[in-house]
N, C-alpha and C positions, 0 to 999 in steps of 0.2 A: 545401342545394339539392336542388332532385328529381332523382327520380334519372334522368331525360331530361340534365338538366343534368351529369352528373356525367359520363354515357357522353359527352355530346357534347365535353367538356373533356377526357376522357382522350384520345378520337379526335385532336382538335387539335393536345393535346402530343405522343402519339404521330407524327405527322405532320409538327409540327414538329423534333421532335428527327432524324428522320432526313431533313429538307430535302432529299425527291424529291420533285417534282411528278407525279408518275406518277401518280400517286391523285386530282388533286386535283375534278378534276368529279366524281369518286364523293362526297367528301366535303362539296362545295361546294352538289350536291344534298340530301343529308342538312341539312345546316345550313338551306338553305332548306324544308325540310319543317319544321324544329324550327321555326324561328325563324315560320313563317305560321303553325304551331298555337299557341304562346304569346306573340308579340309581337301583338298584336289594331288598332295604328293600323298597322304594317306590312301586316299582312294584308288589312283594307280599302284600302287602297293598291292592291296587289295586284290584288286582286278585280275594282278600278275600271282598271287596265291590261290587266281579262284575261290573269294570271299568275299558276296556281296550281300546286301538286305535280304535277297530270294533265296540265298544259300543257308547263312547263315542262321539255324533255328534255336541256339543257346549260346550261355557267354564265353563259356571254356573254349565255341569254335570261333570267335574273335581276334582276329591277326594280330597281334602285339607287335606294335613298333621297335626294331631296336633302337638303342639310346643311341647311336651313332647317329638316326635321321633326325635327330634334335640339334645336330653339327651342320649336318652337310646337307637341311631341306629347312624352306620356312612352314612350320607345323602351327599353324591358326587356320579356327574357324569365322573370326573376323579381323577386319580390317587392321593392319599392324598400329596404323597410324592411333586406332585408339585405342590401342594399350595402356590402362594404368598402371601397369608392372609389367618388367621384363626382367624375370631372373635365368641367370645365366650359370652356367658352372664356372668350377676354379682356372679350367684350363692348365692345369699342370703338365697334362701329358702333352699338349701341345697346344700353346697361348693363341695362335693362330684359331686354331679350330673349338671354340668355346659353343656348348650347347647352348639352346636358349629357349626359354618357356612363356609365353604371350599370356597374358592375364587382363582382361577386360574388364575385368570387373573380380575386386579379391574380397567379395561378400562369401563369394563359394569359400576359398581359400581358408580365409580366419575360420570360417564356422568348422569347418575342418579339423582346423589344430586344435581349438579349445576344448571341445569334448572330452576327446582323448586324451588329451593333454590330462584333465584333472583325474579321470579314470583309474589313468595306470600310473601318474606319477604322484599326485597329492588327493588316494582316496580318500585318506584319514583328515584332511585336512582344507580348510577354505583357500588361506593365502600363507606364504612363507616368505623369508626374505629371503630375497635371490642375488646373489651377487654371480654376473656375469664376466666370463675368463677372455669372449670373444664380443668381434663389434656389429655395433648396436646397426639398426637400421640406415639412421642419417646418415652413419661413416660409410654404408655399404647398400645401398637402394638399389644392386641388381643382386641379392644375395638372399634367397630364401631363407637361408640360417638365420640371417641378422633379423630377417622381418620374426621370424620366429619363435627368436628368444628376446626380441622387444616385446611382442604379443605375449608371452609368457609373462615378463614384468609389470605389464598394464593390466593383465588379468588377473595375473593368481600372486603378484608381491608385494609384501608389506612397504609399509612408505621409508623404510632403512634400506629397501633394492638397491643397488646401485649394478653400474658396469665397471670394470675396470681396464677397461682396453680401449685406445684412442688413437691418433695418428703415429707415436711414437710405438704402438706396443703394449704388451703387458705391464700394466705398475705394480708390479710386483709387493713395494713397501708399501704402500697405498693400501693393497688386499690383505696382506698380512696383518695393519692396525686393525682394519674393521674387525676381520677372522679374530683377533686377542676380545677385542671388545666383545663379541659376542659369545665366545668361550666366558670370559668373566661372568656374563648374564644369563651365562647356558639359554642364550635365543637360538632355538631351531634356525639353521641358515642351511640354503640347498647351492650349492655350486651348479655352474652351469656355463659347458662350455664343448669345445670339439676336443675331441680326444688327444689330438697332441698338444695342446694349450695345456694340460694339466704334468705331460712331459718333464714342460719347462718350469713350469710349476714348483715342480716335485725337484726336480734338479737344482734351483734355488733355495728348498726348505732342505734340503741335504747338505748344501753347498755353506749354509748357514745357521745347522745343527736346531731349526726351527722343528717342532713340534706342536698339535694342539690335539685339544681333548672339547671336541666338539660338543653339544650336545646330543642327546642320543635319539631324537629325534632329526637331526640334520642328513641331510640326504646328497647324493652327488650324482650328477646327470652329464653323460659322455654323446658325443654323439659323431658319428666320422669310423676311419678304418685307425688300426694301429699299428699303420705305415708309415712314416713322413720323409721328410723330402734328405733326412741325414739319417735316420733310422728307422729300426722297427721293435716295436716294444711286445712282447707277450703280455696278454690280456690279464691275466691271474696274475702274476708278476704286479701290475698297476693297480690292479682292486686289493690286491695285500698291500701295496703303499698305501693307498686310500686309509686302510686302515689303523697300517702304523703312524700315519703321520698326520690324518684326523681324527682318528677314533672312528672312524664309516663303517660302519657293518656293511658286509656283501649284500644281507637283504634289502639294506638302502641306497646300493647302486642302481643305477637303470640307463640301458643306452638304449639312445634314439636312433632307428634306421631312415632315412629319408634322403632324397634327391630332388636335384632340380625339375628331374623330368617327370615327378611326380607333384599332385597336389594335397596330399596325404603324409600321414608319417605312422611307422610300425614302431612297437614299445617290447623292450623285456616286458616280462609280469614277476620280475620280483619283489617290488614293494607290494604289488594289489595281492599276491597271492599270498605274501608274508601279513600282511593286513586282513586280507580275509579269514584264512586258515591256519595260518603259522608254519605254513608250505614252502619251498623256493622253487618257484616255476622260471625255468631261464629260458624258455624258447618265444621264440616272438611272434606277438599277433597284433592284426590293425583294427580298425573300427569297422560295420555292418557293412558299407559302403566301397570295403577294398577286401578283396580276396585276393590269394596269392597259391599260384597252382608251380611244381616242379615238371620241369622237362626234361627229357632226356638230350643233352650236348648233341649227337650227330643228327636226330631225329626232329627235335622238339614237339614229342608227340609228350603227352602226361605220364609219367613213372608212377608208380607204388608208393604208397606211403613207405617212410625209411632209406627209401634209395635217393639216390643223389642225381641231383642234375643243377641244369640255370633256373633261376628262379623268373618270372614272368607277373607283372603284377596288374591287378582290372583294378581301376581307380575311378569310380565315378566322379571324384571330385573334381579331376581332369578334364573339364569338359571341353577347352577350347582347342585340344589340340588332340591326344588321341586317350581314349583312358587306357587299352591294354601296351603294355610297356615289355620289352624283354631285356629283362637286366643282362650284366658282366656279372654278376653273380652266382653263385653254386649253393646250393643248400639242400635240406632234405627235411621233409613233412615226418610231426609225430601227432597225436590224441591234444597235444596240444599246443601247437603252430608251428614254425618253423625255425629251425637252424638254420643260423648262417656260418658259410664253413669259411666266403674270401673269394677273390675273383677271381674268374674261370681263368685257366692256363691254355695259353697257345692250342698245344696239341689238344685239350676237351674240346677246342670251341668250333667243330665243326658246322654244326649246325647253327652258327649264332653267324660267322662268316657269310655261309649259304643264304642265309634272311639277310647280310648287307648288302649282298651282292647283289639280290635280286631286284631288292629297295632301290640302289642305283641306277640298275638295268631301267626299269620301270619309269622311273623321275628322270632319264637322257631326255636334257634340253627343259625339264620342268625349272619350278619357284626356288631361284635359290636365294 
């Protein structure tokens, strides 16, 4: 990497490892200097919002990318060719056009997830046994998920982890022996998997009058929308199976917000908050380094705390391509983080349109 790159990745770790925000608009400027001098579809972005170094004096006035120029532009600050990761999305909405995230180096990355990782999901606790519903790295090397909840198993899970998903699928009978075993030795085990994995899950413990009574220490970790590609499941509806059908308390659910286009991840706070206080805090927050500001749909100017708008996220972790991000997302700020309400509908999304249109305008003829 150049050596712009190197300074701006050590700043980040440094910064990250002592998770103060006290610095962080010093730092969040810098990244935006780097990132308008070597990201070049950014930059003309930029240029066309009238947002540059000389303009821009704090991070809330930082243009956030929408997640569509992660489709339709190449968004690095170095050379592709040396990418040691390249995660991409699912491409459901259309396989043709899959986002993609350049990662030079995933020192930033991991140091990222682990923090927080242990924070909000395993305060009370060093390691647990993880049994994973989704697949691992090796079956999925452009999958942010996967890198993940492998980093998840190498950091924080006992040597009984295992995964349960490989080229065929879910093993269903497989998860279920281990699940009795541990039920028998009441060993804390945490589930860990994307929200519709537990779907089918649940659809096979119903379908074959299976039941357990977990330990009460065991926890279950969702992470995804609860859409899929046959149906849609209400949220409350799935944390009451959780419970019927493991014994999960609500206060031991927690889902994980995260994307490709980011290099960060946002957490409920219900285990930390039920661990700390014997509170249930269910709005979500991220780590020092990612703040997450609501906009107003036609405007994308900042709303009031409680009102609703897209949500837009500043991700130092981000470094190589852009940190401010503007989701398909809607949400709305309370005293303690953020609601997520689902993604923005057609008619909201004026002002989200407006930002792609301009992004395009901008990049005719640019990196594609």
């Amino acid at each position: 990497m150049r050596e712009d790159s190197l300074n701006i990745t050590k700043d980040i770790l440094q910064f990250i490892n002592s998770n103060e925000d006290s610095h962080f608009n010093d730092l969040a400027l810098k990244l935006f200097r780097y990132q308008f001098q070597y990201n070049q579809p950014y930059k003309k972005f930029c240029q066309n919002r009238k947002k540059t170094p000389l303009t821009v004096k704090h991070w809330t006035q930082i243009t956030p990318m929408p997640i569509q120029g992660y489709k339709e532009l190449t968004l690095s600050c170095e050379p592709l060719e040396e990418a040691e990761a390249i995660f991409m999305t699912s491409g459901t909405t259309n396989p043709e056009a899959k986002g993609k995230n350049y990662h030079p180096t995933l020192s930033v990355w991991d140091a990222s997830m682990r923090g927080p990782f242990k924070h909000y999901v395993l305060p009370d606790r060093e390691k647990v046994t993880i049994f994973v519903l989704s697949p691992a790295a090796d079956l999925n090397q452009n999958s942010s998920l996967s890198r993940y909840l492998t980093n998840a198993v190498t950091y924080f899970g006992t040597e009984n982890s295992q995964f349960f998903f490989d080229e065929t699928g879910l093993k269903m009978d497989q998860l279920v022996n281990e699940l009795k075993k541990c039920e028998q030795r009441q060993e804390p085990i945490m589930l860990m998997g994307a929200t519709f994995a537990y779907v089918h899950l649940l659809d096979y413990l119903k379908g074959n009058g299976i039941h357990f009574q977990l330990s009460e220490e065991s926890r279950i970790f969702d992470t995804g929308g609860f859409k899929g590609q046959s149906r849609e499941v209400e949220m409350e509806q799935l944390y009451a199976d959780f419970h019927q059908y493991f014994h999960i308390k609500r206060s031991h659910c927690i889902n994980m917000y995260g994307m490709t286009e980011l290099s960060s991840q946002i957490y409920d706070q219900t285990i930390l908050s039920n661990y700390e206080n014997d509170s249930l805090v269910f709005e979500k927050k991220g780590p020092a380094w990612v703040k997450t500001i609501v906009l107003n749909t036609d405007t994308l100017e900042p709303v009031e705390d409680g009102e609703t708008g897209v949500l837009a996220h500043y991700d130092l972790a981000n470094w190589n391509s852009c940190l401010a991000i503007l989701t398909e997302d809607i949400g709305y700020k309370t005293e303690h983080g953020f609601k997520l309400l689902g993604r923005i509908k057609g008619s909201e999304a004026r002002g989200c349109s407006i930002a792609v249109d301009q992004l395009l305008q901008s990049n005719l003829g640019g990196v594609r």
